[in-house]
BALOBA-1460 file (C-alpha; in Angstrom, 3 decimals):
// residues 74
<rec num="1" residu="x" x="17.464" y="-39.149" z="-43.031"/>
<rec num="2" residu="x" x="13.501" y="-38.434" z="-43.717"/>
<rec num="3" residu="x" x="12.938" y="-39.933" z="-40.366"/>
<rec num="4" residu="x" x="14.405" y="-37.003" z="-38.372"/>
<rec num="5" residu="x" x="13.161" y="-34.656" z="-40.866"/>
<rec num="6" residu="x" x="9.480" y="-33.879" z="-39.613"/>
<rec num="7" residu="x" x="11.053" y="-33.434" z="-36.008"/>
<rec num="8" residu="x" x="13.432" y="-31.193" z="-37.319"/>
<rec num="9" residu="x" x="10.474" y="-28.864" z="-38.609"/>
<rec num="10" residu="x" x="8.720" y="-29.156" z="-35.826"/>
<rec num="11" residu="x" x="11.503" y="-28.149" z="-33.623"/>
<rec num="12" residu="x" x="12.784" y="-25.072" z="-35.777"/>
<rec num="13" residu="x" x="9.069" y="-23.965" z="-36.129"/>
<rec num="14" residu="x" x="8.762" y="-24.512" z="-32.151"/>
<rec num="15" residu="x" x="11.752" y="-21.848" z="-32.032"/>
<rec num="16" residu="x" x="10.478" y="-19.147" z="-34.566"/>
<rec num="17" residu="x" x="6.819" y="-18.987" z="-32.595"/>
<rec num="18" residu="x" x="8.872" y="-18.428" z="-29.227"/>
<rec num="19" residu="x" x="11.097" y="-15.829" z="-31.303"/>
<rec num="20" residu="x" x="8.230" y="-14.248" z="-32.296"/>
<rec num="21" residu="x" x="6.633" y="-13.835" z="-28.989"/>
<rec num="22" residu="x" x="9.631" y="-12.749" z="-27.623"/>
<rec num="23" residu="x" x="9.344" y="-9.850" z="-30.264"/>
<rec num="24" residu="x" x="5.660" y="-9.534" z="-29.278"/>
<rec num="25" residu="x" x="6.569" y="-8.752" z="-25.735"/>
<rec num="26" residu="x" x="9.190" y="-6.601" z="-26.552"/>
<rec num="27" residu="x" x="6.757" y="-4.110" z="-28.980"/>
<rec num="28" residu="x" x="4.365" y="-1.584" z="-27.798"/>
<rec num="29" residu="x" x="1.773" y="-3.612" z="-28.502"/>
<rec num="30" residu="x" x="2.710" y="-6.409" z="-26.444"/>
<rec num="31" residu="x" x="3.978" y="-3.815" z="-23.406"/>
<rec num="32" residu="x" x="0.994" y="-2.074" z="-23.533"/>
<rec num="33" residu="x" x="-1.193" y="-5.533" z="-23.458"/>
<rec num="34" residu="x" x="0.607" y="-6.532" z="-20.203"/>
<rec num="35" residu="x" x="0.129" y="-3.314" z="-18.074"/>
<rec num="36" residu="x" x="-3.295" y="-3.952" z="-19.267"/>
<rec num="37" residu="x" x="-3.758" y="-7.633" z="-18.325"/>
<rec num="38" residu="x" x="-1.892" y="-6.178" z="-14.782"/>
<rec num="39" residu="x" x="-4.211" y="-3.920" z="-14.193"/>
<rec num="40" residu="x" x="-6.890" y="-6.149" z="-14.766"/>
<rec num="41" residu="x" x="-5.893" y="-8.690" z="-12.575"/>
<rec num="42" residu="x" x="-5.716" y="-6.160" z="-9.827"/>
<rec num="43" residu="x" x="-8.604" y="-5.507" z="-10.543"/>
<rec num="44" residu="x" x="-10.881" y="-8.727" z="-10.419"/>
<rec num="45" residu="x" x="-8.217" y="-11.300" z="-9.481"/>
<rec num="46" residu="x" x="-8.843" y="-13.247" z="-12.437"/>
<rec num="47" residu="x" x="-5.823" y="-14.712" z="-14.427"/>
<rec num="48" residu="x" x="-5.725" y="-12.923" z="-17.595"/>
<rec num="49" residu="x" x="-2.422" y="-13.955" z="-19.755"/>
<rec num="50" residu="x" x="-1.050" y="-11.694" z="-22.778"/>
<rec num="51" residu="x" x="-0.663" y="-13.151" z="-26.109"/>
<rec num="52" residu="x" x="2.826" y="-13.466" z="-26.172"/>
<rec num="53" residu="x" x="2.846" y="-16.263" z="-23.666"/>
<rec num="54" residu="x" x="0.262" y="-18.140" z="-25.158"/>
<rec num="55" residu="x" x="2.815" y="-18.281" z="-28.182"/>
<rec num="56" residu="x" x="5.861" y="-19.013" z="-25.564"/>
<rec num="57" residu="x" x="3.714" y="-22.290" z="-24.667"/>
<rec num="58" residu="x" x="2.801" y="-23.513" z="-28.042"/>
<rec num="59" residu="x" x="6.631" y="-23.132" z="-29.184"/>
<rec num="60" residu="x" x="7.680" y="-24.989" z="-25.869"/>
<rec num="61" residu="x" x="4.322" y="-27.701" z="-26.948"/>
<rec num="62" residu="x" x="6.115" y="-28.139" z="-30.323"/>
<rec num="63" residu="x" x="9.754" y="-28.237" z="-29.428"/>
<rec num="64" residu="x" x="8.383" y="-30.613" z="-27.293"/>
<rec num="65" residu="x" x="6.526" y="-32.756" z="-29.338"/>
<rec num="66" residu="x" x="9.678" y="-32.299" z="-32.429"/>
<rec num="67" residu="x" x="11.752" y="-33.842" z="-29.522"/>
<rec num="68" residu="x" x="9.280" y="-36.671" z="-28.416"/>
<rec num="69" residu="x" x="9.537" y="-37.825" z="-32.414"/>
<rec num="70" residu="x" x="13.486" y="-37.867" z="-33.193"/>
<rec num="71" residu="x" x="13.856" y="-39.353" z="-29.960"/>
<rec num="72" residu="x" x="11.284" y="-42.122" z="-30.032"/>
<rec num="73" residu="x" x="11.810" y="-45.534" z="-30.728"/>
<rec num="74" residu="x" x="9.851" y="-47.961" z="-33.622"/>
């Protein structure tokens, strides 16, 4: 039972950092910080990323990882 138990957290933690960036991208804040990084791009043609998918790729990195431990073998 304790085995799965640090997956487990890992996992449901994975899930409430992608919840919250999807809450990020859906506020003002995270609207306005998209047109911006848009129009910046445009701009210079450099590959500027909002915040809220840096946290989409850390909750994917530790679903990821929660699902590498439960599902590896000792």
């Amino acid at each position: 039972m304790s085995k799965f138990f640090f997956p487990v957290l890992l996992i449901v933690c994975g899930v409430l950092v992608i919840i919250g960036g999807h809450r990020r991208s859906e506020s003002v804040a995270g609207v306005s910080e998209t047109v911006g990084a848009k129009i910046a791009n445009a701009w210079d043609g450099q590959a500027r990323q909002p915040d809220h998918v840096w946290y989409y790729v850390g909750g994917g990195a530790l679903i990821l990882t929660g699902l590498g431990l439960a599902l590896r073998k000792k």
